[in-house]
KEMAR-734251 format. One record per residue (C-alpha): y, x, z; residue number from 1. Coordinates in steps of 0.001 Angstrom, whole numbers, plus 500000, padded with zeros to 6 digits. Layout:
N
<north: Y east: X up: Z num: NUM>
...
***
This chain:
449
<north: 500000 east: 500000 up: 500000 num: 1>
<north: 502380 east: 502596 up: 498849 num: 2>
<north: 505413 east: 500145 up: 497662 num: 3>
<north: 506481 east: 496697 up: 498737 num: 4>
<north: 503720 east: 493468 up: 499033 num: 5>
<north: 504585 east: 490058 up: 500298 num: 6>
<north: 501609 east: 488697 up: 502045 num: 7>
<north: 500513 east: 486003 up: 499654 num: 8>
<north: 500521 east: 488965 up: 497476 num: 9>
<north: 498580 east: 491190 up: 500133 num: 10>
<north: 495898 east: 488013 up: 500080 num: 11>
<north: 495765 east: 488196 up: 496653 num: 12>
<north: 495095 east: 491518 up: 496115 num: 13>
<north: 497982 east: 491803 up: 493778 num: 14>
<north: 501491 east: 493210 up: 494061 num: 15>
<north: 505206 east: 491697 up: 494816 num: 16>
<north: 506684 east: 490635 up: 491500 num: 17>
<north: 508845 east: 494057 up: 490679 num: 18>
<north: 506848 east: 496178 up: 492857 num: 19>
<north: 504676 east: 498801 up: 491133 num: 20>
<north: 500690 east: 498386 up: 491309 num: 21>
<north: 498590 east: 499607 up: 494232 num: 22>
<north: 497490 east: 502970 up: 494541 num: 23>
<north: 494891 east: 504165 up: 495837 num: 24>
<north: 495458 east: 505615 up: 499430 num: 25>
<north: 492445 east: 508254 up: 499845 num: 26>
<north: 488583 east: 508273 up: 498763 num: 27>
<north: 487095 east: 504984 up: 497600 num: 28>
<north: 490517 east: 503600 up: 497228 num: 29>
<north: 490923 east: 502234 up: 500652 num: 30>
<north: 494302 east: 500599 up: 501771 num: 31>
<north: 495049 east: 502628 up: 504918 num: 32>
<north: 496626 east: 499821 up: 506807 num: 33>
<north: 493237 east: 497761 up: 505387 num: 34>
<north: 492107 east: 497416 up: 509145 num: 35>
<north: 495500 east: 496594 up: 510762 num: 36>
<north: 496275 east: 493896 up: 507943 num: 37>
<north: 492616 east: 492442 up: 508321 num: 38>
<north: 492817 east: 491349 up: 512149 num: 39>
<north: 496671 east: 490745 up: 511573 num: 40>
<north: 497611 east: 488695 up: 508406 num: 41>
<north: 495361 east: 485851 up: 509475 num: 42>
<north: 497901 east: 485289 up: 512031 num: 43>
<north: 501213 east: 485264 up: 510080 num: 44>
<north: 499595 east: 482774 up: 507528 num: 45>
<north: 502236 east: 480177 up: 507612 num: 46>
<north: 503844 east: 479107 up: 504850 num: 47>
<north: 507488 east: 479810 up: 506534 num: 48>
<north: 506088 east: 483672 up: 507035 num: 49>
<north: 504401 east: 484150 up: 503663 num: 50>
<north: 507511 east: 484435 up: 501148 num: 51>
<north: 509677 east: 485703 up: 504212 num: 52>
<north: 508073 east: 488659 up: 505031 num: 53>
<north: 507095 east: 492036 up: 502918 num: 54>
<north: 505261 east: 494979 up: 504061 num: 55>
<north: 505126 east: 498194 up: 502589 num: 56>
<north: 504461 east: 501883 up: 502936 num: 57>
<north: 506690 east: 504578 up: 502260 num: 58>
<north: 509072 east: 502104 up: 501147 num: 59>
<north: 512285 east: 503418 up: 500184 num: 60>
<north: 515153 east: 502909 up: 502011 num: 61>
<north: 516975 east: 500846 up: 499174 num: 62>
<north: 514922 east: 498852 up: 498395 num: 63>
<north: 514177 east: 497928 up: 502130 num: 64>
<north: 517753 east: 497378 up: 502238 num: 65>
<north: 517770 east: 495184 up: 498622 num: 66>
<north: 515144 east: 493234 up: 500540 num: 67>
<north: 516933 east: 491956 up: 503895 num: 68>
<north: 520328 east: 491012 up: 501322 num: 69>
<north: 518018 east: 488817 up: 499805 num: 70>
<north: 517130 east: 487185 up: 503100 num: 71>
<north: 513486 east: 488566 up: 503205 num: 72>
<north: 512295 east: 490860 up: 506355 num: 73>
<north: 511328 east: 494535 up: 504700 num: 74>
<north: 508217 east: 495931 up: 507259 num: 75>
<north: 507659 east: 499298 up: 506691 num: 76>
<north: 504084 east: 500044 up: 507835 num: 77>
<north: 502738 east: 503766 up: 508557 num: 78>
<north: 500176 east: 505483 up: 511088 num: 79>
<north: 501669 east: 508396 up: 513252 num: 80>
<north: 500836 east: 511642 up: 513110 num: 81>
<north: 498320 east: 512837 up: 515492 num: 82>
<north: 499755 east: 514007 up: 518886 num: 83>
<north: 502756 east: 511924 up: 517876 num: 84>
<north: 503861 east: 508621 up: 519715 num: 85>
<north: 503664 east: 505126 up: 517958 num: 86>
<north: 507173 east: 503476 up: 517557 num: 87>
<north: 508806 east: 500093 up: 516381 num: 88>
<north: 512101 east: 500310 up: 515827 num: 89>
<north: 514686 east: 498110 up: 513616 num: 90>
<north: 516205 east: 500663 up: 511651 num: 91>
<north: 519154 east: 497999 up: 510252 num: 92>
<north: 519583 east: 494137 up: 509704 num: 93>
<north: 515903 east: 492778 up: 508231 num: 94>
<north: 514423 east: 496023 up: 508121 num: 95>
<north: 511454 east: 496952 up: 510249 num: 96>
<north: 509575 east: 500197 up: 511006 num: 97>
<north: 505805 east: 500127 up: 512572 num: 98>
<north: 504459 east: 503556 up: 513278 num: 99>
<north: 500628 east: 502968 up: 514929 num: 100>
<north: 498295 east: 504670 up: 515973 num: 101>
<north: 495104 east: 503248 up: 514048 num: 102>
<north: 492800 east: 503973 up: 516466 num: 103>
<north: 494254 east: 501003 up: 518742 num: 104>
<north: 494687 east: 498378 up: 516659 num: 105>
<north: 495351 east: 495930 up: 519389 num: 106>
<north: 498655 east: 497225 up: 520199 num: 107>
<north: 499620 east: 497943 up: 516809 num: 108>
<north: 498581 east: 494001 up: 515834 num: 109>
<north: 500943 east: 493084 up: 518364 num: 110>
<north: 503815 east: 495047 up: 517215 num: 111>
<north: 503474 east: 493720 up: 513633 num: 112>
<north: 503480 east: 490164 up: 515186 num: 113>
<north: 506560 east: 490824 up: 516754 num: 114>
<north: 507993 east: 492196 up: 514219 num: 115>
<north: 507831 east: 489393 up: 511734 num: 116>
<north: 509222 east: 486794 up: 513877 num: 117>
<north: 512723 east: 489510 up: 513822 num: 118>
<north: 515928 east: 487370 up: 512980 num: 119>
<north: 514931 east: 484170 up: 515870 num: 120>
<north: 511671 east: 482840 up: 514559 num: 121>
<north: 508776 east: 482421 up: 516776 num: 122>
<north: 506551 east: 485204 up: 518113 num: 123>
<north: 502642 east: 483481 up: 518162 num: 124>
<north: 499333 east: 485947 up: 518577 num: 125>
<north: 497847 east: 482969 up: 520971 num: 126>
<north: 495416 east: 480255 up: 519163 num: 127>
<north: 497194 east: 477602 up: 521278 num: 128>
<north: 500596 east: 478287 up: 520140 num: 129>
<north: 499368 east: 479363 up: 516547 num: 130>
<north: 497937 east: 475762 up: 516431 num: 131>
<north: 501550 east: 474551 up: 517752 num: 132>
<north: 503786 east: 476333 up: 515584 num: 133>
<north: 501222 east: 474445 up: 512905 num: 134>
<north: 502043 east: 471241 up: 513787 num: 135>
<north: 505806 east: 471758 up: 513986 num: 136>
<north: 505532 east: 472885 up: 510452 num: 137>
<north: 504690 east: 469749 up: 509171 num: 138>
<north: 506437 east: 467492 up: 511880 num: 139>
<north: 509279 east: 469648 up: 510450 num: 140>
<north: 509266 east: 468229 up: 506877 num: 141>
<north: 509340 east: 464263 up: 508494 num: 142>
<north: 512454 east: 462772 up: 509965 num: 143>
<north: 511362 east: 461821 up: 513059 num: 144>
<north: 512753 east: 462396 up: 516490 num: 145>
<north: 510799 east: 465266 up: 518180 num: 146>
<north: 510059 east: 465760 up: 521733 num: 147>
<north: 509264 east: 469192 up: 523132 num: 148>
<north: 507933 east: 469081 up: 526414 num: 149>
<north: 507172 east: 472373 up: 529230 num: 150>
<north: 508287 east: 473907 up: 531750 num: 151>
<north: 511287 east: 476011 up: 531680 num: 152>
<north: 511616 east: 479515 up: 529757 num: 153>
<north: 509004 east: 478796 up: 527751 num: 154>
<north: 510814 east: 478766 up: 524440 num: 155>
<north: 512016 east: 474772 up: 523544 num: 156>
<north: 514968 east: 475554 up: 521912 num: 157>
<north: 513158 east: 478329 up: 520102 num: 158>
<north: 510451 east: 476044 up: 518821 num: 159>
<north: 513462 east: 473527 up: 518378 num: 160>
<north: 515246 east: 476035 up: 515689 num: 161>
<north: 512040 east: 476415 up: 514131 num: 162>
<north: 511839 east: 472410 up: 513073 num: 163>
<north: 515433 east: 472837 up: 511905 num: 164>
<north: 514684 east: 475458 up: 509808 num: 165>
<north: 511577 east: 474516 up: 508145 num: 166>
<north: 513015 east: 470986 up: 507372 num: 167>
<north: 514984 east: 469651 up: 504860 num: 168>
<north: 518085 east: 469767 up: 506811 num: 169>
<north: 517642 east: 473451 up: 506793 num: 170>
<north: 521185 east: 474612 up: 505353 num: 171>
<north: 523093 east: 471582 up: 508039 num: 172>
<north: 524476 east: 472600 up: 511529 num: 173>
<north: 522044 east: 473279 up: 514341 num: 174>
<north: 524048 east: 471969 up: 517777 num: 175>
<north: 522412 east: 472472 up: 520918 num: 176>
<north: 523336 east: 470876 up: 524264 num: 177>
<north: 522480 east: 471148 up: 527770 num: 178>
<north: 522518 east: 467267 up: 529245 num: 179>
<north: 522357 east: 468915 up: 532726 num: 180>
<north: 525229 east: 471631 up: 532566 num: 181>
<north: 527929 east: 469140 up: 532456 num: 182>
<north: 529773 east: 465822 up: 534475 num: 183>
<north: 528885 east: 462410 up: 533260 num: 184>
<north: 532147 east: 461728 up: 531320 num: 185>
<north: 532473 east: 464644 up: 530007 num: 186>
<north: 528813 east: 464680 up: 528405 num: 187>
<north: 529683 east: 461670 up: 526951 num: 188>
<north: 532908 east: 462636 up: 525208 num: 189>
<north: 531019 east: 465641 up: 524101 num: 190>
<north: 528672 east: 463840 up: 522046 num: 191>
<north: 529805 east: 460698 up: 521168 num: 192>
<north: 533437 east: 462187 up: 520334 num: 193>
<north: 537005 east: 460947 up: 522181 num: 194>
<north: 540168 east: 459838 up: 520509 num: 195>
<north: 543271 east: 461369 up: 521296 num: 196>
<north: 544471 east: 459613 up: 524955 num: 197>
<north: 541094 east: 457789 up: 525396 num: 198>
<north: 541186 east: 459853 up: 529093 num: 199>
<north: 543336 east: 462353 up: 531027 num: 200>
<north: 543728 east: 465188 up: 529471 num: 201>
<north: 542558 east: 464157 up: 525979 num: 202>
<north: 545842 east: 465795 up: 523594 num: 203>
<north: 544025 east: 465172 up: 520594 num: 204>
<north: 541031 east: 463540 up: 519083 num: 205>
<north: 537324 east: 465140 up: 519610 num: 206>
<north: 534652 east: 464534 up: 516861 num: 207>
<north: 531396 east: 464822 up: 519073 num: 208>
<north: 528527 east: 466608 up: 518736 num: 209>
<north: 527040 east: 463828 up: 516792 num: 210>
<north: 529222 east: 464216 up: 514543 num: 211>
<north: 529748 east: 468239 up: 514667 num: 212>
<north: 525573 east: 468403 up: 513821 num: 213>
<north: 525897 east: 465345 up: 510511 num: 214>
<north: 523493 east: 466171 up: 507997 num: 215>
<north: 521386 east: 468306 up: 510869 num: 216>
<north: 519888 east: 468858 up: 513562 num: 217>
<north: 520775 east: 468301 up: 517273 num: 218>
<north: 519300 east: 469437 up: 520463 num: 219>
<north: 519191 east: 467826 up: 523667 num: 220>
<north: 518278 east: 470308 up: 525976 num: 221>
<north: 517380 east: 468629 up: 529489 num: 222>
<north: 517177 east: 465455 up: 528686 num: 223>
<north: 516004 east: 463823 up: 531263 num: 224>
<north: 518359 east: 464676 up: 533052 num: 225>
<north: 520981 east: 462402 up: 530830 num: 226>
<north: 522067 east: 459781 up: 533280 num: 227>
<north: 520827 east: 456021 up: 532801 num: 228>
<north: 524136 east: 454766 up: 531154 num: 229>
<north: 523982 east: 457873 up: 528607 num: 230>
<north: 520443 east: 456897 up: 527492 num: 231>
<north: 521462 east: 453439 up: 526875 num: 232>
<north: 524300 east: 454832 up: 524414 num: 233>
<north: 521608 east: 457471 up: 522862 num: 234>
<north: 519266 east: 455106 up: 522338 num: 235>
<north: 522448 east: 452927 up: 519826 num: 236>
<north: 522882 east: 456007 up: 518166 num: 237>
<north: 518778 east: 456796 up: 517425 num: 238>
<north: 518238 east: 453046 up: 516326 num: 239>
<north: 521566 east: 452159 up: 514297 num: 240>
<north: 522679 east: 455687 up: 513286 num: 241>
<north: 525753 east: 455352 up: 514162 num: 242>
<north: 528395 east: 456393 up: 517653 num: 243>
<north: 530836 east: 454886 up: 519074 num: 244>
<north: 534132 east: 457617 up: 520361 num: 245>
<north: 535293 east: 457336 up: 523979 num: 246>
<north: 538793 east: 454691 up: 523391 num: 247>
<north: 537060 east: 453583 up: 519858 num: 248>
<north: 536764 east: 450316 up: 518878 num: 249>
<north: 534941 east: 450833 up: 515622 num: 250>
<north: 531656 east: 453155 up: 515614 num: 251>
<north: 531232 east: 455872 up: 513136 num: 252>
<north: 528220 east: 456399 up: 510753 num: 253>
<north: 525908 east: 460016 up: 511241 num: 254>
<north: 522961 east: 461410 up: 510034 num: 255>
<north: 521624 east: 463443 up: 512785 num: 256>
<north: 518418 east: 464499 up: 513715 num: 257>
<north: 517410 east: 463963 up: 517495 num: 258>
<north: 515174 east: 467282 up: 519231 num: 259>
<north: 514747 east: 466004 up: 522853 num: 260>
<north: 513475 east: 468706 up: 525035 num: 261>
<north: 512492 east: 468433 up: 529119 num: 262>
<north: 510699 east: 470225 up: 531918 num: 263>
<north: 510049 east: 466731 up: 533650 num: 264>
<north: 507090 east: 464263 up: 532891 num: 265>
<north: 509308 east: 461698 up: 531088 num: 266>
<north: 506598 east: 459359 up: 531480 num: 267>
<north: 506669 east: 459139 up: 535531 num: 268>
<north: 510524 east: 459374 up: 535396 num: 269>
<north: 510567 east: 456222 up: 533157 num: 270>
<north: 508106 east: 454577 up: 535862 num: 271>
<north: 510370 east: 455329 up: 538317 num: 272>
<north: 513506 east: 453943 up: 536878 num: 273>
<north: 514859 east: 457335 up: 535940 num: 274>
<north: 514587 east: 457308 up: 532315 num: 275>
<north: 514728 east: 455010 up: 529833 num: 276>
<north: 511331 east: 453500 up: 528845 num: 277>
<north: 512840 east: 452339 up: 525789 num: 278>
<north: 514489 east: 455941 up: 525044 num: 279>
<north: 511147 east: 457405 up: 525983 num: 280>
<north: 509482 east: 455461 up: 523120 num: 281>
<north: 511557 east: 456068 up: 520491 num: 282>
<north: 511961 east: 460040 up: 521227 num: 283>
<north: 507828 east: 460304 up: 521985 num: 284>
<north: 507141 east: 459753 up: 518131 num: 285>
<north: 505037 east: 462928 up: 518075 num: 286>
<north: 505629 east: 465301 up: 521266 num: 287>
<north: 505041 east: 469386 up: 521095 num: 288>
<north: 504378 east: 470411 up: 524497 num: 289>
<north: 504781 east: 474023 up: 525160 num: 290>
<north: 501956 east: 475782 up: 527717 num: 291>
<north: 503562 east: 477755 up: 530468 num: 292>
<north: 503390 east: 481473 up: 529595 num: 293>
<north: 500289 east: 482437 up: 531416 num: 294>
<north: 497984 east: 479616 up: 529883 num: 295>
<north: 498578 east: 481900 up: 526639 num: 296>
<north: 497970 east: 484793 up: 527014 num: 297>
<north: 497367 east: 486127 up: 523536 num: 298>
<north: 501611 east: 485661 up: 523002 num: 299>
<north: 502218 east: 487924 up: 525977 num: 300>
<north: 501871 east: 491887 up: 524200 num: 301>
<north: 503067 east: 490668 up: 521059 num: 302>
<north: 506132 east: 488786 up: 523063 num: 303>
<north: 506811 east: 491928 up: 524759 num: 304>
<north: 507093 east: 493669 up: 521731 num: 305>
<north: 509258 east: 491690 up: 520457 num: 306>
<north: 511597 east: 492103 up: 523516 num: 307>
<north: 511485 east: 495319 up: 522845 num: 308>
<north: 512170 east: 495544 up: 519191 num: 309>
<north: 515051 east: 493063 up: 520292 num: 310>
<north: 516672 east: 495214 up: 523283 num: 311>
<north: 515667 east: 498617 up: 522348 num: 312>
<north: 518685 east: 499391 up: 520193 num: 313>
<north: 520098 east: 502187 up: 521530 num: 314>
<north: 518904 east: 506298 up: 520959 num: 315>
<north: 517163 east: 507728 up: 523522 num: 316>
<north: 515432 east: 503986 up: 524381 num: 317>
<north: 511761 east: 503791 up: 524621 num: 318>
<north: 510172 east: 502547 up: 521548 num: 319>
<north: 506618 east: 502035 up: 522369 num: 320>
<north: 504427 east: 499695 up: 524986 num: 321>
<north: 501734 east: 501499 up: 526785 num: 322>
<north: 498143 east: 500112 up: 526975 num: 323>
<north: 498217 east: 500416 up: 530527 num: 324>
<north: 501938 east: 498746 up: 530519 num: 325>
<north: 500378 east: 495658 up: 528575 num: 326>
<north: 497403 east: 495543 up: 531052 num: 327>
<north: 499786 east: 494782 up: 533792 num: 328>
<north: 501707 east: 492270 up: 531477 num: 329>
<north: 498666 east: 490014 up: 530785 num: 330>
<north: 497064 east: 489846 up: 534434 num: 331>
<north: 500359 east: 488635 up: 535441 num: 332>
<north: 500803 east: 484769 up: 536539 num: 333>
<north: 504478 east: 484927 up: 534830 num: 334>
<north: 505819 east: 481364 up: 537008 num: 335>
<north: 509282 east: 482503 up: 535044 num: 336>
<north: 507711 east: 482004 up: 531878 num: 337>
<north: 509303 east: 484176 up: 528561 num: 338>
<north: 512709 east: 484225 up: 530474 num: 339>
<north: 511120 east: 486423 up: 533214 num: 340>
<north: 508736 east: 488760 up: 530973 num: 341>
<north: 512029 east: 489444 up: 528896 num: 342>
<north: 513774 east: 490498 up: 532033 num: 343>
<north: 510544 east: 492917 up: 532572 num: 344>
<north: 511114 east: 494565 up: 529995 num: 345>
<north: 514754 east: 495017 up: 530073 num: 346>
<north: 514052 east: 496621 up: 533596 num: 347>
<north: 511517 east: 498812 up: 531366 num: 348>
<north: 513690 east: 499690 up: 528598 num: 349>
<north: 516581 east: 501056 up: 531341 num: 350>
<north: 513772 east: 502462 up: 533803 num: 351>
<north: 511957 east: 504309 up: 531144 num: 352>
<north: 515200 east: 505526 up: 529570 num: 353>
<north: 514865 east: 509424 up: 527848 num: 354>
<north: 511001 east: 508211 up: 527242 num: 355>
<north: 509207 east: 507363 up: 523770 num: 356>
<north: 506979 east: 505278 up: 525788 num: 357>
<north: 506893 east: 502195 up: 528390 num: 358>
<north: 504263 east: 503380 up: 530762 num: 359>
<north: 502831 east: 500925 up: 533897 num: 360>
<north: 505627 east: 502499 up: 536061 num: 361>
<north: 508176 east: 501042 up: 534512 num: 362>
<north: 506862 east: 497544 up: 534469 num: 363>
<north: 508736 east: 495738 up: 537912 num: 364>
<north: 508288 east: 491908 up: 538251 num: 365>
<north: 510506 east: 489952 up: 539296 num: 366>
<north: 510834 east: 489491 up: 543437 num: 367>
<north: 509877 east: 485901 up: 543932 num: 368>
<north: 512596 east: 483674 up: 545609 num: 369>
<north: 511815 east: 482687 up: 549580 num: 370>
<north: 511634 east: 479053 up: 549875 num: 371>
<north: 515353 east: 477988 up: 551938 num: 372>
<north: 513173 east: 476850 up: 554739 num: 373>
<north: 511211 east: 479970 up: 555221 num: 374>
<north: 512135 east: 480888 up: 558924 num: 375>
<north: 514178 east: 483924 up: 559644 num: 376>
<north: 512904 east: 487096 up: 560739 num: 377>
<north: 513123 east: 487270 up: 564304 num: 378>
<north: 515904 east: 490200 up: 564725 num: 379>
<north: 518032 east: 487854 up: 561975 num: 380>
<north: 521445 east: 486805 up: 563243 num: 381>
<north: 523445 east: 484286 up: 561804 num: 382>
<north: 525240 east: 486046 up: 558588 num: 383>
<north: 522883 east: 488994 up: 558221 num: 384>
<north: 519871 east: 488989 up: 555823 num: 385>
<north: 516149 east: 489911 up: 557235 num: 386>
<north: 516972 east: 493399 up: 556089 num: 387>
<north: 520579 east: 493269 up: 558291 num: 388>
<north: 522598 east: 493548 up: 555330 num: 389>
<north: 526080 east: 491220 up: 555791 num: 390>
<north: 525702 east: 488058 up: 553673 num: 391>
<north: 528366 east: 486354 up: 552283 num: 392>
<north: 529625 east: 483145 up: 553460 num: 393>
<north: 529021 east: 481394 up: 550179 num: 394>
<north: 525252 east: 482516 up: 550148 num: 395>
<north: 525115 east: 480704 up: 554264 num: 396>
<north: 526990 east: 477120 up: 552464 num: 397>
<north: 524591 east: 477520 up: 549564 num: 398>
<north: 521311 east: 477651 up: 551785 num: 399>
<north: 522686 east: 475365 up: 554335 num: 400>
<north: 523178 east: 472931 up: 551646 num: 401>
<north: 520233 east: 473383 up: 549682 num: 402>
<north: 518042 east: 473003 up: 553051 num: 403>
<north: 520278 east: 469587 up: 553951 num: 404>
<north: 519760 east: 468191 up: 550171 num: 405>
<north: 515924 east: 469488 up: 550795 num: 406>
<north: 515362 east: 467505 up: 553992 num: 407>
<north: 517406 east: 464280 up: 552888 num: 408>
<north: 515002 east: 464170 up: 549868 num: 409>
<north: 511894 east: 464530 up: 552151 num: 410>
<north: 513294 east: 461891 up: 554272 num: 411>
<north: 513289 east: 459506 up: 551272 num: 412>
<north: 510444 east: 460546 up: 549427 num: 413>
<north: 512083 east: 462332 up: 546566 num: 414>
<north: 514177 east: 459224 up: 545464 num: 415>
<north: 517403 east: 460838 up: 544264 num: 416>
<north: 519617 east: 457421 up: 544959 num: 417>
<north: 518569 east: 456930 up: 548261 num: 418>
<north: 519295 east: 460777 up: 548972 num: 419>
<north: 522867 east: 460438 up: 547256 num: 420>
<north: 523999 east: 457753 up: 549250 num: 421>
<north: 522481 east: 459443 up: 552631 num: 422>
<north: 524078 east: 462415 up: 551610 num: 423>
<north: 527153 east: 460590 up: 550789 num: 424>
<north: 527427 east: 461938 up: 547226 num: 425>
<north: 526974 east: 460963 up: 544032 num: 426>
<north: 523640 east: 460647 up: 541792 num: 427>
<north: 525345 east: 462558 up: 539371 num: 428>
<north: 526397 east: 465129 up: 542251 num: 429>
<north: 522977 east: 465649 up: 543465 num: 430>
<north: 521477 east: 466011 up: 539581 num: 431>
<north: 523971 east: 469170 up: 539799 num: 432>
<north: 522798 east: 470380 up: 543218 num: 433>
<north: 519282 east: 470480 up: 542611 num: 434>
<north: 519724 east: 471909 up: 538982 num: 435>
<north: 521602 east: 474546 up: 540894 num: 436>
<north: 518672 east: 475007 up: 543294 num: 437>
<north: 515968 east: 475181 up: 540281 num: 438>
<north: 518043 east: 478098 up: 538812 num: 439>
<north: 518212 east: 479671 up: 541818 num: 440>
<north: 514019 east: 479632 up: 542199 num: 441>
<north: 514710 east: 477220 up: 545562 num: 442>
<north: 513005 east: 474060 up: 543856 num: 443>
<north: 509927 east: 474165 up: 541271 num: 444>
<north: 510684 east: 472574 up: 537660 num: 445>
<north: 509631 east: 469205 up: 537737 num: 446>
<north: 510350 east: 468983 up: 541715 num: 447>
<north: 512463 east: 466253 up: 543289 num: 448>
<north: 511894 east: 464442 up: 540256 num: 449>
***
């Protein structure tokens, strides 16, 4: 494979259209990345990959370079000299350079994985998520509402870009949302659009995300935890196509299409007058749900790679995984999903800075958060950690809140408006709180539902 192959042309046996023929590589004619390709291309068979991607050895620099202007990823494939250290490195935009060590394959087969999901697409070496990136190819060429489903870190909205792009809305907007990160009102003039003076503070007229992501796709991040009257106005918008601004009196015509995704059961919030059940039906057309991290554990070298390939910019940064690194990786219960593995291996890369190599040394996992009601250490005073260290007085409010919000949800078995009104807060409030305590690691996705 001395020039430049896509992979339908690799599976084929036959060259890229304006590449030169295949040589032969040594005696008998043997490809020398024959065995690598083998155990490898099976996995990047997706149509979306196919046309996308071209390997090659030797291949030179300009036309690696003609490749990525033409949109195309350019993989440069090549085994290391002996007493050498592999590498994968991205030596410019769309261009990729594997150097492997052939006699471990398994580390070189993740590499190449990671490699050709480069520019955002998904990274998949695990049957289960092969077989889901499947079916969100061809959910991706329907219209209908998707629902992505799993717990957090897990890649939604990276699954989410993935129906965008494969669908026929491809060359529309992509708008992504967080329905937690913001107050009621606000939400709602963000994506139904505002007209100038419909509230305080609104100088001038707001389109709306609806509106912003016409003729594409929109995502919903945290959606369940849109409040009730939200969902009513969603649900208008999925059925007639069409919004209605804050201070509008007429509604306004889009052509949007609706990516829900959640870490909650949508089903048992609906039961308990959380969510929509109406909502719920029309967004659970056909749901993806995502497996937490360690229930795949085929994704979790070539994932790693990839965080690598993605953070590893800069000269003198390690460009290689060790076996005995990856080891540690994959017996790991990873309850931080690909958020936390991606912060393991930024550690890595500035740990094992100066070094070709990511050895087990490097590898530190994250310190698991102590539950707010943990008791003290004995010697702990009021305003000191365990350790003695000073703490501030906005890390006391925050756990003397989060244990009060805690105990007043015990008290009233998890239901958020009796807690409120105990608490003497808002619904909406408390939705705020407790997303603040599941980023903090104080309350498991899915908790306090």
């Amino acid at each position: 494979m001395r020039q430049a192959h896509s992979i339908d042309a690799i599976g084929m046996g036959m060259a890229h259209p304006g590449a030169e023929p295949r040589r032969d590589a040594g005696a008998g004619g043997a490809d020398p990345h024959a065995a690598l390709l083998a155990i490898t291309l099976p996995l990047l068979g997706g149509t979306w990959q196919r046309e996308r991607i071209v390997l090659g050895e030797a291949m030179p620099a300009a036309m690696a370079a003609g490749i990525a202007r033409s949109g195309r990823l350019a993989i440069t494939l090549a085994h290391c000299p002996r007493g050498e250290t592999p590498a994968l490195a991205a030596p410019g935009e769309g261009r990729v350079r594997l150097s492997y060590d052939p006699e471990d394959l398994a580390a070189a087969r993740a590499a190449l994985i990671a490699a050709a999901g480069m520019g955002g697409w998904p990274v998949a070496g695990d049957p289960q998520s092969l077989a889901l990136l499947t079916l969100a190819e061809r959910i991706a060429a329907s219209t209908i509402p998707v629902l992505l489903e799993g717990p957090t870190g897990t890649g939604k909205e990276v699954l989410a870009r993935f129906v965008h792009r494969l669908s026929p809305r491809a060359a529309g907007p992509f708008v992504a949302v967080n329905c937690a990160a913001m107050p009621e009102a606000m939400l709602e003039a963000l994506l139904f659009g505002h007209r100038k003076g419909a509230f305080t503070g609104a100088a001038e007229a707001g389109e709306g995300l609806f509106r912003a992501a016409d003729g594409g796709t929109l995502l919903l991040d945290e959606i369940g935890e849109m409040p009730l009257a939200l969902q009513a106005k969603l649900l208008r918008a999925l059925q007639e196509g069409e919004v209605l601004p804050l201070g509008a009196t007429r509604p306004v015509k889009v052509d949007v299409r609706i990516v829900a995704a959640t870490n909650r059961d949508l089903a048992a919030e609906a039961a308990a007058g959380r969510f929509r059940e109406d909502l719920l039906y029309r967004l659970n057309v056909f749901p993806l749900r995502l497996p937490a991290l360690r229930a795949r554990a085929g994704d979790i070298a070539p994932l790693a790679f990839a965080m690598l390939l993605r953070h590893a910019g800069t000269p003198g940064a390690p460009g290689w995984i060790a076996p005995a690194a990856i080891a540690l990786l994959e017996g790991h219960a990873w309850p931080g999903n690909v958020r936390e593995l991606e912060n393991v291996i930024r550690r890595a890369i500035l740990l094992g800075e100066g070094a070709a190599v990511i050895g087990p040394e490097a590898i530190i996992f994250d310190t698991a958060v102590r539950p707010v009601d943990a008791a003290p250490a004995p010697a702990a005073r009021p305003g000191l950690t365990a350790s003695g260290a000073p703490r501030s007085l906005a890390d006391i409010a925050f756990a003397s809140e989060a244990r009060a919000i805690l105990d007043a949800l015990a008290q009233h078995g998890g239901r958020r408006a009796a807690t409120a009104r105990a608490l003497g807060i808002s619904e909406r409030t408390l939705r705020y709180r407790l997303a603040s305590l599941r980023d903090a690691g104080l309350l498991a996705a899915g908790d306090a539902a």
